[in-house]
C-alpha positions in Angstrom: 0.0 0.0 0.0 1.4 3.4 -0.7 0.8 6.5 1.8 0.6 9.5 0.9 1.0 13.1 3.1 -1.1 15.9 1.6 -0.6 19.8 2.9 -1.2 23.4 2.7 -2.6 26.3 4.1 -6.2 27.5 4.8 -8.2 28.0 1.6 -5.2 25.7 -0.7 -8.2 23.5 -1.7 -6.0 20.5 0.0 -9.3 18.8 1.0 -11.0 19.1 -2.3 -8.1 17.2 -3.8 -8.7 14.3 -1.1 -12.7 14.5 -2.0 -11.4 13.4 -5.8 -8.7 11.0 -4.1 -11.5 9.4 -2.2 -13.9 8.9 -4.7 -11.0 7.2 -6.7 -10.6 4.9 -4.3 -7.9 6.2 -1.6 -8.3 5.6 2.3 -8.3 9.3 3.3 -7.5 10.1 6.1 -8.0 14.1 8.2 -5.6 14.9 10.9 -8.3 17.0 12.6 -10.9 14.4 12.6 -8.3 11.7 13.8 -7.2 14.1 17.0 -10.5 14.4 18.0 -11.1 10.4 17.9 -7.8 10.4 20.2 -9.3 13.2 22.7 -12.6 10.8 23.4 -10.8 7.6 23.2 -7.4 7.6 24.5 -7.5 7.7 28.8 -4.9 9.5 29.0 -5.7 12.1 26.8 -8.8 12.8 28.3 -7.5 13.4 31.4 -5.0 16.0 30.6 -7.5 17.4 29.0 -9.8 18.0 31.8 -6.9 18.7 34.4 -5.7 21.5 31.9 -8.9 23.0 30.4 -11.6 21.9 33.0 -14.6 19.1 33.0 -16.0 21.2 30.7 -14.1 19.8 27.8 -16.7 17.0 27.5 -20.4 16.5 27.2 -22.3 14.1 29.0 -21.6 10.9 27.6 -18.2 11.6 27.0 -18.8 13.5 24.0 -16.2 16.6 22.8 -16.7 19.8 23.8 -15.4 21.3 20.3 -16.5 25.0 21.0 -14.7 25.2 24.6 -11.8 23.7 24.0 -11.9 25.8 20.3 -12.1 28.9 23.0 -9.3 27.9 25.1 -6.9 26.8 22.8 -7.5 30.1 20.1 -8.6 32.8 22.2 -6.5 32.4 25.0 -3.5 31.6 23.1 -3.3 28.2 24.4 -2.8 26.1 20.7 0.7 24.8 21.8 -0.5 23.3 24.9 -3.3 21.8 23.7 -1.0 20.0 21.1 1.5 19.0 23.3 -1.4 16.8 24.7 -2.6 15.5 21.3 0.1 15.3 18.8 2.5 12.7 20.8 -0.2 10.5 20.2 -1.3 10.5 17.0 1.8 8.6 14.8 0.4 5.2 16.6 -3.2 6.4 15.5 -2.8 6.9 12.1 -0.2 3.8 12.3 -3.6 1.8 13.3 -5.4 3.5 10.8 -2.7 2.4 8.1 -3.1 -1.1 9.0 -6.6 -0.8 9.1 -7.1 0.3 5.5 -4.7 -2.0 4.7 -6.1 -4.9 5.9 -9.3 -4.0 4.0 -7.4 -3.8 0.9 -6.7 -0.2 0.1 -3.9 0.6 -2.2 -3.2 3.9 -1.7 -4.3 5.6 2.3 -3.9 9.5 2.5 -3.5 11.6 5.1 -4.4 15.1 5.3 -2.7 17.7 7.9 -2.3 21.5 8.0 0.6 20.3 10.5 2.0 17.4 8.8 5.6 19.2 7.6 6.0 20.2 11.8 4.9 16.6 12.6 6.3 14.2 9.9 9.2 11.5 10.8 11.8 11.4 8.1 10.3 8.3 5.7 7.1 7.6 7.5 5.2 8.8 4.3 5.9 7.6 0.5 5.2 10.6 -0.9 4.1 14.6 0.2 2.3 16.1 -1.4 2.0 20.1 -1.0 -1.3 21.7 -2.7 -0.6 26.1 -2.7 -2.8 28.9 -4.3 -2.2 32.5 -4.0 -3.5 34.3 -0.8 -6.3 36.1 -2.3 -8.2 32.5 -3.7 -7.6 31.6 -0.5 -9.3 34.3 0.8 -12.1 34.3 -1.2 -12.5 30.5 -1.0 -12.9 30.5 2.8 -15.4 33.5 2.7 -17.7 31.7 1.2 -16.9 27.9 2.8 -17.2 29.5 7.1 -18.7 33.3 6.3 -15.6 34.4 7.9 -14.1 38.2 7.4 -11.0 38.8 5.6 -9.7 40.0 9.1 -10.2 36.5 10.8 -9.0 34.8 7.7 -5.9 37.0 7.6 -5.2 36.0 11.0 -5.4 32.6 10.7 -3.2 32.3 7.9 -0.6 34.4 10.2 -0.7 31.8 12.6 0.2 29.1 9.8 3.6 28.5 8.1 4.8 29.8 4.8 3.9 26.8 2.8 5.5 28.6 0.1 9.1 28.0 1.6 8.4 24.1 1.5 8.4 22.8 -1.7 11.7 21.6 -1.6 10.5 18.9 1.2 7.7 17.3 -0.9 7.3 15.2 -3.3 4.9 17.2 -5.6 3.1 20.4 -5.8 -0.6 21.3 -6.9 -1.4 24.7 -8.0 -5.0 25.8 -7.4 -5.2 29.6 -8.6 -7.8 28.4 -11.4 -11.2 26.5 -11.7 -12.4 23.5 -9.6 -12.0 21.7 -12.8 -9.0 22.4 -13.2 -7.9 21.2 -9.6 -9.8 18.1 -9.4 -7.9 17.1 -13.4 -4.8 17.5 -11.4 -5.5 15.7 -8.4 -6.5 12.6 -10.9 -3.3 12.5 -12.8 -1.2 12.7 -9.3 -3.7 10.1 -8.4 -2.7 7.7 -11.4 1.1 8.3 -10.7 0.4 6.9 -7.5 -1.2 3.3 -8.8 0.4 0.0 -8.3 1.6 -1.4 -11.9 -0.6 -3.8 -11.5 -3.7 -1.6 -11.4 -2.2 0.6 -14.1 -1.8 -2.2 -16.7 -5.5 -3.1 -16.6 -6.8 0.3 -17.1 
């Protein structure tokens, strides 16, 4: 099976390109969605959690209290200690995963991460993938996805990295600065590159 890293900022269109990888067949895999399996499942995790941001990080029944813990960790400036909590955990989660999707007979599992270039152990991936657009699609794009402001957007893209100054650690690079068309024809011809010969031949 081969596994694939995908980037990129706010408003890159990274998750777009994993909605065309999915429906080609790919195990796909969000980063987000996989922390906040580990926050309700893992013990451990769920009890730093409450000794650091109160009881009130869970619901009754044990469910995740997305909008407090949202509030702590962004407008109190708390993002790095709530990491520190999560991220040590999840390489052995998405390991699980990967055996998962293998074992059901995937052939190619991605995983998609804002944080993966911060995160990622040399060789743990087979391929990166980084997907950049210019700052004002970006923009414009997450307008209309959240009804943010520019001014919320702007910020949030301060607190990110300069995915611009990484494409010398991937693998490949999507441009979105044109249509969704566009995007989603070159997320299907990275998509064959990644294809077992086997699969290949018989298409």
């Amino acid at each position: 099976m081969i596994t694939i890293g995908i980037t990129g900022g706010i408003g890159s269109g990274k998750s777009t390109v994993c909605e065309v990888w999915a429906g080609l067949g790919a195990f796909v895999l969000n980063a987000d969605d996989l922390a906040k399996e580990v926050m309700v499942t893992d013990a451990e995790v769920k009890k730093q959690l409450i000794d650091s941001f109160g009881s009130e990080s869970f619901l009754e029944g044990g469910k995740l209290n997305t909008q407090h813990l949202a509030n702590e960790a962004f407008e109190k400036g708390r993002v790095k200690e709530l990491n520190a909590i999560v991220h040590p955990k999840l390489p052995a989660a998405a390991s699980q995963k990967i055996e998962e999707a293998e074992a059901q007979g995937y052939d190619i599992f991605v995983y998609e991460a804002a944080l993966l270039l911060e995160n990622l152990k040399p060789g743990s991936l087979d391929y990166i993938v980084l997907v950049l657009a210019d700052k004002g699609h970006r923009i414009e794009r997450v307008k209309q996805r959240d009804n943010s402001s520019e001014e919320e957007i702007r910020q949030r893209m301060k607190k990110q990295r300069n995915f611009e100054k990484a494409t010398d650690r991937v693998d490949y690079v999507i441009r979105n600065n044109g249509t969704l068309e566009e995007l989603e024809k070159k997320a299907e011809i990275i998509y064959q590159s990644f294809l077992p010969e086997r699969d290949t031949q018989k298409s």
